[in-house]
MDAnalysis code that builds the backbone (N, CA, C; Angstrom):
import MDAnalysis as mda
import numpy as np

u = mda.Universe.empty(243, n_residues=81, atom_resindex=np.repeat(np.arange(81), 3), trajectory=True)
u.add_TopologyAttr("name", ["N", "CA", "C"] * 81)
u.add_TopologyAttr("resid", np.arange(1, 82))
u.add_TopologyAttr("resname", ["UNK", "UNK", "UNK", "UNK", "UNK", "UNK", "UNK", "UNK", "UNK", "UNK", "UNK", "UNK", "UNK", "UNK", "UNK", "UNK", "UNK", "UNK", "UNK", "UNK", "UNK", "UNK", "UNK", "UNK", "UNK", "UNK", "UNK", "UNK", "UNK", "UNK", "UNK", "UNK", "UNK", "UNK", "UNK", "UNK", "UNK", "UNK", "UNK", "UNK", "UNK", "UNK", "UNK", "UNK", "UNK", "UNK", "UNK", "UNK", "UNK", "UNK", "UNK", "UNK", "UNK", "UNK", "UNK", "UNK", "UNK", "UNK", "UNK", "UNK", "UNK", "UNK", "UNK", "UNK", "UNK", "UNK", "UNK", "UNK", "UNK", "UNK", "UNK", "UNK", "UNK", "UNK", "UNK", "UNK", "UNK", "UNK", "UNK", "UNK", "UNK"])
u.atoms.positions = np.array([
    [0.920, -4.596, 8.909],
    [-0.400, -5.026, 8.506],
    [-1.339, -4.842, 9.700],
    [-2.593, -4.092, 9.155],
    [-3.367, -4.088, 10.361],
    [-3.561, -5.352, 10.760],
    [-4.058, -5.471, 12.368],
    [-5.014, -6.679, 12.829],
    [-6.191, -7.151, 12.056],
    [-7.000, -5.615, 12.235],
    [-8.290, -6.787, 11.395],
    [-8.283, -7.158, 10.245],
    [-7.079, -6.898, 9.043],
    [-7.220, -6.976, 7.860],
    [-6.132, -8.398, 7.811],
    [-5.556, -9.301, 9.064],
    [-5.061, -10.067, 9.636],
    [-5.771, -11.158, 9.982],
    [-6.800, -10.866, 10.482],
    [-8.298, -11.837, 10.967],
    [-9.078, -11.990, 9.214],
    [-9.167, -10.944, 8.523],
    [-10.244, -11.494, 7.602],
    [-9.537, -12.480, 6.384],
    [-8.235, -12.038, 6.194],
    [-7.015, -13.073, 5.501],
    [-7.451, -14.501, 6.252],
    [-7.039, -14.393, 7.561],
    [-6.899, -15.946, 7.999],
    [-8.557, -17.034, 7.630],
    [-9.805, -16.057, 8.246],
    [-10.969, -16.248, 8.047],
    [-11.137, -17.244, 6.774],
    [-10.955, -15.708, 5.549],
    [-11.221, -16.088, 4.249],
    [-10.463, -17.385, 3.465],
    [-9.188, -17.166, 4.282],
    [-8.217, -18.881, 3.597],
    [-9.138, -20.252, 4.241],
    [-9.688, -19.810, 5.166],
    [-10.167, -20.950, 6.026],
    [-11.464, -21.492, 5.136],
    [-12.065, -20.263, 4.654],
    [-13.454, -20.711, 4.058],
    [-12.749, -21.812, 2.902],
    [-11.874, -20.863, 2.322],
    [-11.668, -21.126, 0.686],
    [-11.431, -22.793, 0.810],
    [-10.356, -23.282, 1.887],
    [-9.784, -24.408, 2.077],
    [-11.188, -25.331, 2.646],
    [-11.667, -25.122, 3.174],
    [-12.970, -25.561, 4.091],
    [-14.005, -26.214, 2.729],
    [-14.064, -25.089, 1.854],
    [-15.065, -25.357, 0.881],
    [-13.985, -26.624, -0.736],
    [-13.060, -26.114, -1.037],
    [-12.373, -27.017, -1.270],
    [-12.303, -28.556, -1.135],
    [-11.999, -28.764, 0.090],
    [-11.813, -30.100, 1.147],
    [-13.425, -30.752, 0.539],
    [-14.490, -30.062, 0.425],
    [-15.476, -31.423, 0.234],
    [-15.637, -30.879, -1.226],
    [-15.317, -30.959, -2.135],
    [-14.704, -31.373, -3.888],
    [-13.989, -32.088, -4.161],
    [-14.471, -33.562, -4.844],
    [-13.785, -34.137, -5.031],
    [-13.004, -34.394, -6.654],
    [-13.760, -33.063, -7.660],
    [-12.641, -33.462, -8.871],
    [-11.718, -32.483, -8.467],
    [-10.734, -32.547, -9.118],
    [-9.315, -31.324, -9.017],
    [-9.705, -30.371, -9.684],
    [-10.699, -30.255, -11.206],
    [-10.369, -29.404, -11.856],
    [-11.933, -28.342, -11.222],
    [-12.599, -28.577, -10.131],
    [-13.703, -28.256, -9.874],
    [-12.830, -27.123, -8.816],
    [-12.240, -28.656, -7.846],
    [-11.381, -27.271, -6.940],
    [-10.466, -26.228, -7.222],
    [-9.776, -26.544, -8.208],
    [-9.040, -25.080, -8.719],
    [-10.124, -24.196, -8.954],
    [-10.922, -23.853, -10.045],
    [-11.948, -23.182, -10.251],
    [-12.227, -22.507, -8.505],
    [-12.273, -23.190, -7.912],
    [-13.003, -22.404, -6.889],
    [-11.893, -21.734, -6.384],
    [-11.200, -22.594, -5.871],
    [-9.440, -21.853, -5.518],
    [-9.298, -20.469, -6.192],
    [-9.821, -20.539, -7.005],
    [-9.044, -19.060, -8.106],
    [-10.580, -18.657, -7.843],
    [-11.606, -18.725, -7.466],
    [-12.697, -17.806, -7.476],
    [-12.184, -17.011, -6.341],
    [-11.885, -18.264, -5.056],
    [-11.584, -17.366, -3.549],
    [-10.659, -16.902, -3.268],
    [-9.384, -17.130, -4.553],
    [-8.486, -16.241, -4.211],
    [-9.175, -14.610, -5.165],
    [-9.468, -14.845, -6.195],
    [-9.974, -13.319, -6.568],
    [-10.891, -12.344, -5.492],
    [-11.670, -13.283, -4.863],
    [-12.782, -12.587, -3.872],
    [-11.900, -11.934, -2.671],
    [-10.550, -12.325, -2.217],
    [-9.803, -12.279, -0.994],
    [-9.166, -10.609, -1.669],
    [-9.419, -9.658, -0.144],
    [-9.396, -8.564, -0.059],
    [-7.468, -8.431, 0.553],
    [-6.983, -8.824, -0.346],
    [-5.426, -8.692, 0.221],
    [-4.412, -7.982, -1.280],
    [-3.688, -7.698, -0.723],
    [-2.263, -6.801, -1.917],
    [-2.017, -7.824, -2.938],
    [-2.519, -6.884, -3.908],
    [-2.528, -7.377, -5.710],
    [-1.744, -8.150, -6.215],
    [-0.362, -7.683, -5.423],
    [0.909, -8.642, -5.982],
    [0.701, -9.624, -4.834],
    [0.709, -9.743, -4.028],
    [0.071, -11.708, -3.191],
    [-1.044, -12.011, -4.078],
    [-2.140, -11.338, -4.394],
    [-3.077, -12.050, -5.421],
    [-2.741, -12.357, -6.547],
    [-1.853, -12.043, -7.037],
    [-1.692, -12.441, -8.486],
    [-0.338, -13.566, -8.222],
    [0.245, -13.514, -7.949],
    [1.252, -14.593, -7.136],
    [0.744, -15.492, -7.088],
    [-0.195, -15.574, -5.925],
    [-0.912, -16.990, -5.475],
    [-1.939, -17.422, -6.848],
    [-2.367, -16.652, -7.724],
    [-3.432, -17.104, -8.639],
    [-2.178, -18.000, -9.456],
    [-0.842, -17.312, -9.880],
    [0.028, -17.545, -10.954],
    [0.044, -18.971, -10.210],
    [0.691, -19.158, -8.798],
    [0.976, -20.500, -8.432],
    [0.092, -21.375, -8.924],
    [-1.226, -21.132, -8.317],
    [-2.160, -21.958, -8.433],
    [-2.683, -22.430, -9.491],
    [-2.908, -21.786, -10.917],
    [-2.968, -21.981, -12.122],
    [-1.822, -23.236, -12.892],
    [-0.744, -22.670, -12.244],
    [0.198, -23.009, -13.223],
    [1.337, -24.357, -12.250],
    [1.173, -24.186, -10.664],
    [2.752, -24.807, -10.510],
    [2.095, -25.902, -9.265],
    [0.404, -26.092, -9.297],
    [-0.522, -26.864, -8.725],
    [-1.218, -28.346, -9.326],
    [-0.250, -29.080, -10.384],
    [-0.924, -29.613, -10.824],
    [-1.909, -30.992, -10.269],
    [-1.716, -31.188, -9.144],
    [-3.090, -32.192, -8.700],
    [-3.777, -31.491, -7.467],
    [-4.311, -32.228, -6.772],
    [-5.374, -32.242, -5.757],
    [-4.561, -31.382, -4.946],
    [-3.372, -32.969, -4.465],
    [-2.884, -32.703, -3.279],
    [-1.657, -30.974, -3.275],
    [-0.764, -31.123, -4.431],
    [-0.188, -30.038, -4.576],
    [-0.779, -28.446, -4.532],
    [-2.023, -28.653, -4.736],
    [-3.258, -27.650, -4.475],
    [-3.531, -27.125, -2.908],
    [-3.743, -28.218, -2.196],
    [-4.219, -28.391, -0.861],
    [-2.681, -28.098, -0.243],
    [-1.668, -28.472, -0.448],
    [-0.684, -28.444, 0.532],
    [-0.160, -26.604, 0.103],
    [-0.495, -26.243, -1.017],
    [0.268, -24.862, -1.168],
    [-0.790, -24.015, -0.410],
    [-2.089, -24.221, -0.376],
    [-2.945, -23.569, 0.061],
    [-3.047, -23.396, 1.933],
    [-2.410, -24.406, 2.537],
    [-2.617, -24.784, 3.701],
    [-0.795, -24.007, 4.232],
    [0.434, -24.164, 3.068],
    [1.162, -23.102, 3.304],
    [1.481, -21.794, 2.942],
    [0.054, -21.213, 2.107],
    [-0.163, -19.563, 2.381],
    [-0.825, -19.391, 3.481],
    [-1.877, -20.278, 3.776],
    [-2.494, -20.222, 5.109],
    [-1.383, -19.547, 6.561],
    [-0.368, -20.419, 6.199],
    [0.885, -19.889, 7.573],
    [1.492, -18.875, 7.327],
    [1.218, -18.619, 6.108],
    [2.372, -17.224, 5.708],
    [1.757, -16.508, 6.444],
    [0.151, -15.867, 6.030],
    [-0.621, -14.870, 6.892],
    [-0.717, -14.791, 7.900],
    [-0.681, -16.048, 8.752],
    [-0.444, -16.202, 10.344],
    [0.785, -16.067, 10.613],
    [1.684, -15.653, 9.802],
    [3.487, -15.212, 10.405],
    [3.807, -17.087, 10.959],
    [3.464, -18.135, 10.481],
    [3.775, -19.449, 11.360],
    [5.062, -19.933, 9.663],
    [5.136, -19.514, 9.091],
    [5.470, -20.364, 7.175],
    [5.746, -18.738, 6.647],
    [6.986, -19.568, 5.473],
    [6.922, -18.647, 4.457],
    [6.661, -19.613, 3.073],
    [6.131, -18.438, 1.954],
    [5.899, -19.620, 0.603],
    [6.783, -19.254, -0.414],
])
């Protein structure tokens, strides 16, 4: 994987989670979750993966926030999901 396409992954999880964090219904933050994962410039099969998770195997707040914060490490090589 290139570097800079390494930096704009980490960037873009940061926004998505950043903007997230001040929503406080669940069903507001998924919606957005699945907006910023569609907008995120990464391989089709991680996008559709992470949308499937998130749709389907996310059902509250927190299960939302904690899967999101461990794709966050996947891209930084720190986690796998």
């Amino acid at each position: 994987m290139p570097k800079t396409s390494y930096v704009d992954i980490k960037s873009k999880l940061h926004s998505i989670l950043d903007s997230i964090n001040s929503i406080p219904d669940y069903e507001d933050k998924k919606a957005a979750t699945i907006s910023g994962i569609n907008d995120l410039n990464i391989n089709e099969d991680d996008k559709k993966r992470m949308l499937m998770i998130v749709r389907y195997q996310c059902p509250n707040s927190f299960k939302l926030t904690t899967y999101l914060y461990n794709v966050m490490l996947k891209f930084e090589g720190l986690g796998v999901v």
